[in-house]
C-alpha positions as CSV (number, residue, x, y, z in Angstrom):
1,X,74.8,160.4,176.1
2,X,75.8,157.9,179.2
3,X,77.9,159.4,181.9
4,X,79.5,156.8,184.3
5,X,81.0,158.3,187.6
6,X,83.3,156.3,189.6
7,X,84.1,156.8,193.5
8,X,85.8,154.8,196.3
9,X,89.6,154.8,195.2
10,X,92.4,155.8,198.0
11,X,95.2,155.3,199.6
12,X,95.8,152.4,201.3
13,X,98.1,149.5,202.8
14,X,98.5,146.3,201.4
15,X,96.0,143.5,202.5
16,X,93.4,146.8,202.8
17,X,89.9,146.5,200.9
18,X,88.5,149.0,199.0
19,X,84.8,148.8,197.2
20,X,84.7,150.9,194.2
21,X,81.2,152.5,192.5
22,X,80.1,153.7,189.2
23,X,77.0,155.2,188.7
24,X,75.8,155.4,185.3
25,X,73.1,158.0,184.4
26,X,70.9,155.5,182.1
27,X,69.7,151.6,183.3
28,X,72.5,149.7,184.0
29,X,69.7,147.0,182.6
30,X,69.7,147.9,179.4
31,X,73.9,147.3,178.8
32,X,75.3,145.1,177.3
33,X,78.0,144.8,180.1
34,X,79.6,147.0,182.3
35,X,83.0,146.5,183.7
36,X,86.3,147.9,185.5
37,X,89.8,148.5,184.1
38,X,92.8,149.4,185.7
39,X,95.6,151.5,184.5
40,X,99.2,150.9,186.3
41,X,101.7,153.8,186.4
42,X,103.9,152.7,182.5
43,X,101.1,150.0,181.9
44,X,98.0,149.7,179.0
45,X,95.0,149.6,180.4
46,X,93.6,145.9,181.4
47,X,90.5,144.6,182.0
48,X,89.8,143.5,186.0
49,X,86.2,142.3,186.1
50,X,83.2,142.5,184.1
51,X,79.3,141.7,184.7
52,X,77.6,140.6,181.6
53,X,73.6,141.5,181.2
54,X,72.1,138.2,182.3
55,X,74.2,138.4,185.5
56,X,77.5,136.3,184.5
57,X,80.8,138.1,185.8
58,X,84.4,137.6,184.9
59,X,87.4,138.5,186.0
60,X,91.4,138.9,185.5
61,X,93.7,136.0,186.9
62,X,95.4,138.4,189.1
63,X,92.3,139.7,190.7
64,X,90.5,135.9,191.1
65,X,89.3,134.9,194.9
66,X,90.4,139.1,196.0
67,X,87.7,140.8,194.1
68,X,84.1,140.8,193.1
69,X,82.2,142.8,190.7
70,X,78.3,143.2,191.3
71,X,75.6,145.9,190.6
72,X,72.3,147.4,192.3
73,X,69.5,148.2,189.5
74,X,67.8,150.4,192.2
75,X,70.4,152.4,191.9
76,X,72.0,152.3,188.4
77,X,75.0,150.9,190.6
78,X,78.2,148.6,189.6
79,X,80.8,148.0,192.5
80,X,84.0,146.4,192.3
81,X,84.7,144.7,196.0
82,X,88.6,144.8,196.4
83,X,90.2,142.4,198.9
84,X,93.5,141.9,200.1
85,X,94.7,144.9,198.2
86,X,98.4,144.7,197.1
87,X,101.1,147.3,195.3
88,X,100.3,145.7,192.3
89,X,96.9,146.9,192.2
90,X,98.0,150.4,191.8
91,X,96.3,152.6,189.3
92,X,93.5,154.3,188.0
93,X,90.4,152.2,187.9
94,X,87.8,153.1,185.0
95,X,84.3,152.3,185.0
96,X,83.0,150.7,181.5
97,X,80.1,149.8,180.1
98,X,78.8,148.6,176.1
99,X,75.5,149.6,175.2
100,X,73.1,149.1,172.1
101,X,74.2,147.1,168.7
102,X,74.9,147.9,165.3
103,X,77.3,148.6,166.5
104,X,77.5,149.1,170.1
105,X,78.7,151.7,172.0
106,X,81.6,151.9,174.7
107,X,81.4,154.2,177.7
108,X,84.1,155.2,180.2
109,X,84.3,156.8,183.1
110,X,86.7,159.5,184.2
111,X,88.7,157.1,186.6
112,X,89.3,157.0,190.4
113,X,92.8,156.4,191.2
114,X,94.0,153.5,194.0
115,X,97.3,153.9,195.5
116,X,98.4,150.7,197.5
117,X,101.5,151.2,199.5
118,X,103.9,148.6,201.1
């Protein structure tokens, strides 16, 4: 089984940063992808970045130019750099990651929750 942990969330004002980490218990290598989502108080969840295998990231038009998802293979690491935080970006961010084919497997973490106030 893969375990993802996340760790970073807070409370904090707006135009605050916040850096976000997820620690996965196998090689982040050998993923497909691994990614953040975000769940808003009376929202679905949505997707807010991802980082594809061969390095290629992508990210929600909301969260262009303010955040910026990387990783650390030394450390079986995945970060989500949050910039110029605002009230909007409220919620619970999940660590996620696919693994394996035929079919692949999806992975979440437990969530660490961001509060940004006024």
């Amino acid at each position: 089984q893969v375990h993802l942990v996340e760790s970073g969330g807070g409370l904090v004002q707006s135009g605050a940063s916040l850096r976000l980490s997820c620690v996965a218990s196998g090689s982040i290598d050998e993923f497909n992808f691994m990614g953040w989502y975000r769940q808003a108080p009376g929202k679905q969840r949505e997707l807010v970045a991802r980082l594809y295998s061969g390095g290629t990231t992508t990210y929600a038009d909301n969260e262009k130019g303010r955040f910026t998802i990387s990783r650390d293979l030394t450390k079986n690491t995945v970060s989500l750099q949050m910039n110029s935080l605002k009230p909007d970006d409220t919620g619970v961010y999940y660590c996620n990651a696919e693994w394996g084919y035929v079919p692949p497997l999806t992975y979440w973490g437990q969530g660490t929750q961001v509060t940004v106030s006024s």
